[in-house]
N, C-alpha and C positions, 0 to 999 in steps of 0.2 A: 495862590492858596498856601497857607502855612501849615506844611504837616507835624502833627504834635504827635508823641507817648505819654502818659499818663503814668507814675510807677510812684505805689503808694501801696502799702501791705493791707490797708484796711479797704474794703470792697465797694461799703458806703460813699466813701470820701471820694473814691473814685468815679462813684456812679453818678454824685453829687455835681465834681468838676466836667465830667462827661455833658449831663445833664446842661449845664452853663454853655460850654462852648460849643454845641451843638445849636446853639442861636445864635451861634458870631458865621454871618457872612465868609468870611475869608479864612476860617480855621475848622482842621478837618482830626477829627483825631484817628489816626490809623493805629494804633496797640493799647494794650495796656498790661503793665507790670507786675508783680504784688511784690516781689525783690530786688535789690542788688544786681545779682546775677543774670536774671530774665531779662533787666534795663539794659544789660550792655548786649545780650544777644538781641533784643527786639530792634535796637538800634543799629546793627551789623545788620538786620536783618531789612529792616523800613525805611534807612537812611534819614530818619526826619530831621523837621528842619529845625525842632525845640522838644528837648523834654522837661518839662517838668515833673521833679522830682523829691521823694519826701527823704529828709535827713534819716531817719530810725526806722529802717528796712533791715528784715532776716538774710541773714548767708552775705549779706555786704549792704555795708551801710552807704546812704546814697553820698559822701563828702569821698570813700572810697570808688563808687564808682564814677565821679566827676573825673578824681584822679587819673583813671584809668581810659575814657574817656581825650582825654587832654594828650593823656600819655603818645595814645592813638593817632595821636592829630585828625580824630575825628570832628565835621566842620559842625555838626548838632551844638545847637548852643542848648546854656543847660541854666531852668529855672528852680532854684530850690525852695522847699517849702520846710517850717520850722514851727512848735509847736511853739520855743521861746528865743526870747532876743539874745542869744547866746552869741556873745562878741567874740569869743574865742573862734566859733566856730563861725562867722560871719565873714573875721579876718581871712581864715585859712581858706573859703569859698570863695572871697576876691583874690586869693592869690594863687590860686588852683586855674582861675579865668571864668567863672561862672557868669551867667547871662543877669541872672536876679536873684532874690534872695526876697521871700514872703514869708511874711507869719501867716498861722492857720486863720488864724479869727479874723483875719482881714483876706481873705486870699479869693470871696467871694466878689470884694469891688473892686479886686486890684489884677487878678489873672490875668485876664484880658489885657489890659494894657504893657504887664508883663513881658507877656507873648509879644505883644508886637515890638516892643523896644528890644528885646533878646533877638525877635530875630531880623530887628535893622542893625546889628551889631554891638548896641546902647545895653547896660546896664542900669536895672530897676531895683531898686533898694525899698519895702515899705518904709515909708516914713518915719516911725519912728524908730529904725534903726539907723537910720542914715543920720538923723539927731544925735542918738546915742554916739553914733561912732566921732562927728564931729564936737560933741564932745571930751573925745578919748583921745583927739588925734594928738596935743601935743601930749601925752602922759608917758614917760618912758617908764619900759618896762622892766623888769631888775633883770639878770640871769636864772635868780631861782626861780619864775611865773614863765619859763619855757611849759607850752604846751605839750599837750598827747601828741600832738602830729608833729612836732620835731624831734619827739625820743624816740619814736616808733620809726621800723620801716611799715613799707604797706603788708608784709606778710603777718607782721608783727600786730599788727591793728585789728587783721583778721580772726588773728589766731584769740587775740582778746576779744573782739566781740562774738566769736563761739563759743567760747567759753562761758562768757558771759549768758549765752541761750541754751546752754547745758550739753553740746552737744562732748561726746568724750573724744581722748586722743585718737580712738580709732576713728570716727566719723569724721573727726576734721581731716584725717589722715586722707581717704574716702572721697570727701568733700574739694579735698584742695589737690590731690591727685598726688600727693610725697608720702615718703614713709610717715610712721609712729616715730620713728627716731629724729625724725628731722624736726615733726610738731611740739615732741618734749623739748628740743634745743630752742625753739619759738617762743615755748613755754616760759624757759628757764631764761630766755634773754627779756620779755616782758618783767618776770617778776623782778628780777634785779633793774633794769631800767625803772621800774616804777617804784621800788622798795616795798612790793607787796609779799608778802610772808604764804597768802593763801590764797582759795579761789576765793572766798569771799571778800577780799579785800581786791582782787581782781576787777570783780561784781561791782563792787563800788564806784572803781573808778573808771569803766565801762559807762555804768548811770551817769554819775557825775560829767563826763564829757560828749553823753548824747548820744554815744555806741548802738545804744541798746533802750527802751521804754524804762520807766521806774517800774511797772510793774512785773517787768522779767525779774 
């Protein structure tokens, strides 16, 4: 039996994927997530043997908790879910160690099989991102089209994607268990890393690399 978590913010979508593998023979879902944060304790918590998990999750975005995950040398393999073929972010989930990588709008005829190639060890790409990417593969890339995940540390990532959900320095302070002072220095090493001037330019580029939903 293949034990799965579920970690996806919206309740539907959950209930949806639940609904599905709950007619597969050999997979059992034992949790389910709505953050970040609950994905890495449900997983300390259930040991499963795959989560599948959505990119643009509140309090930590799921490419952050892969990360952290990994970090752990936790043996969960980990299947992500995307609402767009975001190569940047496809990249950085094979090199994080992810199990698969689904878009949303196909995630109905492909989970399944998903699941079982993550958890033989095998990585599963929907199709056409594995196109895409073998298209890209021999394209070099200059030094100025360094990604968000190579300027940022992970605290840094964090501190922009709260920002990004409005939460202020004291909540993230709160949130993340450090001073006010330490999240204004997070603050001020984001903005300079990114050359953003304000929060709104922050905001942007939070959106733009998948942090956070466009309509936060």
């Amino acid at each position: 039996m293949i034990r799965v978590i579920l970690a996806d913010d919206h309740h539907m979508l959950r209930a949806g994927l639940r609904a599905l593998l709950d007619r597969v023979n050999d997979i059992q879902v034992v949790a389910e997530a709505e953050n970040g944060q609950q994905a890495l304790e449900l997983v300390e918590q259930f040991a499963p043997d795959v989560i599948v998990m959505d990119i643009t999750m509140p309090r930590l975005n799921g490419l952050d908790a892969a990360r952290q995950l990994r970090a752990a040398k936790s043996p969960t393999r980990i299947v992500i879910l995307s609402m767009h073929a975001d190569l940047v972010s496809v990249r950085e989930a094979l090199r994080i160690g992810v199990g698969g990588y689904l878009l949303k709008r196909s995630v109905a005829e492909e989970l399944v099989l998903a699941i079982h190639a993550a958890s033989r060890g095998e990585t599963y790409l929907t199709p056409a991102i594995a196109g895409a990417l073998l298209e890209q593969i021999a394209t070099t890339v200059s030094p100025g089209a360094q990604n968000i995940f190579s300027l940022l540390t992970e605290r840094e990532r964090q501190v922009l994607q709260l920002i990004a959900e409005g939460y202020t320095n004291q909540a993230m302070a709160n949130l993340m268990n450090v001073s006010v002072k330490t999240v204004e220095k997070h603050r001020a090493n984001v903005m300079t890393k990114l050359g953003a001037h304000d929060n709104a330019g922050l905001v942007r580029l939070a959106i733009k690399f998948g942090l956070v939903p466009l309509e936060t």
